[in-house]
C-alpha positions as CSV (number, residue, x, y, z in Angstrom):
1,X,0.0,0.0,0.0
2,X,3.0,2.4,1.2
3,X,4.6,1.8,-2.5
4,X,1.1,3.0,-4.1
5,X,1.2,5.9,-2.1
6,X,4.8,6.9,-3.1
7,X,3.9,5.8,-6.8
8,X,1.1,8.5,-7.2
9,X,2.8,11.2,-5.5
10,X,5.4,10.9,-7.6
11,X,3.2,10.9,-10.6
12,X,1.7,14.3,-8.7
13,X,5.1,15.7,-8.9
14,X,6.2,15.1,-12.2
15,X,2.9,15.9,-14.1
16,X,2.7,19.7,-11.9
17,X,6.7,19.9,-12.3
18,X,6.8,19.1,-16.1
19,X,6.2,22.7,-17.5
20,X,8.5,23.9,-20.9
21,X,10.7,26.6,-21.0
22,X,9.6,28.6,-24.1
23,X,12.4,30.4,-25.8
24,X,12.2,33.7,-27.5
25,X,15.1,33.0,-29.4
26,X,14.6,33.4,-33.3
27,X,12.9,35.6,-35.6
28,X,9.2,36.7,-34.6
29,X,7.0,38.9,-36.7
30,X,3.4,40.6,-35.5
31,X,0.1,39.3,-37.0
32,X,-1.7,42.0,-35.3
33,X,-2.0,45.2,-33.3
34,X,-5.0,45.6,-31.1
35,X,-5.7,49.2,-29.4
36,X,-7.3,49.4,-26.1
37,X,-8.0,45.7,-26.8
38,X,-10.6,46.8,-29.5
39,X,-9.9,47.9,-33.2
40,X,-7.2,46.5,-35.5
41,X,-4.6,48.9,-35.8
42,X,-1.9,47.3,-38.0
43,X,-1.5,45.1,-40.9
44,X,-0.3,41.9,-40.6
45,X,3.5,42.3,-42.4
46,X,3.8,46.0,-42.0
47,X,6.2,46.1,-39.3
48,X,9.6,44.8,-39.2
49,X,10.2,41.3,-37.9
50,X,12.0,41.3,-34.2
51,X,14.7,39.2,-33.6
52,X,15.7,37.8,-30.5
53,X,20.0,36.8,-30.6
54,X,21.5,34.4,-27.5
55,X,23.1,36.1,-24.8
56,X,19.7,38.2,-24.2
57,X,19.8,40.3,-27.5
58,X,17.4,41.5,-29.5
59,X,16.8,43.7,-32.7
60,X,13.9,45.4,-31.9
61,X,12.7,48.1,-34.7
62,X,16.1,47.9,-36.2
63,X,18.2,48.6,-33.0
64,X,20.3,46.4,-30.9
65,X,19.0,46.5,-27.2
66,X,19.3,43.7,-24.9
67,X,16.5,41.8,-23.0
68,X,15.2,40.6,-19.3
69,X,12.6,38.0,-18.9
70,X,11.1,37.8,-16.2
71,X,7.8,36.0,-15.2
72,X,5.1,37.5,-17.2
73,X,7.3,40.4,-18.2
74,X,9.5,41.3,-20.9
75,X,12.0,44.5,-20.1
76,X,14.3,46.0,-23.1
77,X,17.2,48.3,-22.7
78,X,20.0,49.7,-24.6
79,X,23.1,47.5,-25.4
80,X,25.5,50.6,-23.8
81,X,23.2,51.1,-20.7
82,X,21.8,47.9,-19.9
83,X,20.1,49.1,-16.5
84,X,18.1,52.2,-18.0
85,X,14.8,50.4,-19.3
86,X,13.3,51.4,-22.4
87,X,10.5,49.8,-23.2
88,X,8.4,47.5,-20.5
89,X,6.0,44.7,-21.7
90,X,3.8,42.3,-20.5
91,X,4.1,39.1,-22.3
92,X,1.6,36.1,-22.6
93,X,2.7,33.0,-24.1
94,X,0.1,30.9,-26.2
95,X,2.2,28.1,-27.0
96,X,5.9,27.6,-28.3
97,X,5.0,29.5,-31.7
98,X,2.8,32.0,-30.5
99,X,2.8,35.3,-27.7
100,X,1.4,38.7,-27.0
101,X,2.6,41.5,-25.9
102,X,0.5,44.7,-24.1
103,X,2.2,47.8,-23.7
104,X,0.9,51.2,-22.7
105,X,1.5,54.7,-24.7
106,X,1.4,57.6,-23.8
107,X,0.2,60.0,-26.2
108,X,0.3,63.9,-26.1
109,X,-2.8,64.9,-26.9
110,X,-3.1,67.8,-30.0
111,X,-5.4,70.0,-28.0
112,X,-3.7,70.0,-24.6
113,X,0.2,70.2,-25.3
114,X,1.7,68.4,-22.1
115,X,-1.1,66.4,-21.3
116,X,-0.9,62.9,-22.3
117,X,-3.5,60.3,-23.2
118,X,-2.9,56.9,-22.4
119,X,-3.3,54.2,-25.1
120,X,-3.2,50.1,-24.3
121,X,-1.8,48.3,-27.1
122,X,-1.6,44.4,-27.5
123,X,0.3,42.7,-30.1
124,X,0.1,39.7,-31.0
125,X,3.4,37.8,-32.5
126,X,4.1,34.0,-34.2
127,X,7.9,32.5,-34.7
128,X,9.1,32.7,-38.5
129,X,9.6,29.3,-39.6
């Protein structure tokens, strides 16, 4: 009876324990560009394609900046000044092939120069084969 016991704890701990690592690393490009979660903003193929390098690099819009992960968040930075955060996301990962990222913008607004309006964007991003 004891070995039963042991048996399907162990069966417990290796189904809760058995979670993948999913790695940024490759080319990813956006399928889409949600605003305040609502209207299509971008075309799929109108942006360029972000690639994420080994040693936590990443070309992002065409610059070289290096990357944290951490937990449900993604932090960018320049290469030269790797502690000064530029950009702050919040990822979700679908599956291995598949995550989103929500940011918030801050926009000034035309009619009140130094007030801002702030925008939620979500994009969503698939692995280039």
């Amino acid at each position: 009876m004891r070995e039963i016991i042991y048996l399907f704890i162990l069966i417990i701990i290796f189904s809760c324990s058995s979670t993948s690592e999913v790695s940024l690393e490759g080319k990813w490009e956006q399928n889409l560009l949600l605003e305040d979660y609502e209207e299509k903003v971008i075309e799929p193929g109108s942006v360029p394609i972000i690639s994420f390098q080994s040693d936590n690099l990443v070309f992002y819009y065409n610059n070289l900046m290096v990357y944290e992960l951490t937990d449900d968040s993604l932090y960018l930075a320049h290469e030269e000044y790797p502690t000064d955060i530029v950009r702050s996301f919040k990822i979700d990962f679908l599956d291995s092939e598949h995550f989103n990222l929500t940011y918030l913008r801050k926009i000034e607004m035309d009619t009140f120069p130094k007030y801002f309006r702030s925008i939620i964007y979500q994009s969503q991003w698939s692995k280039v084969n």
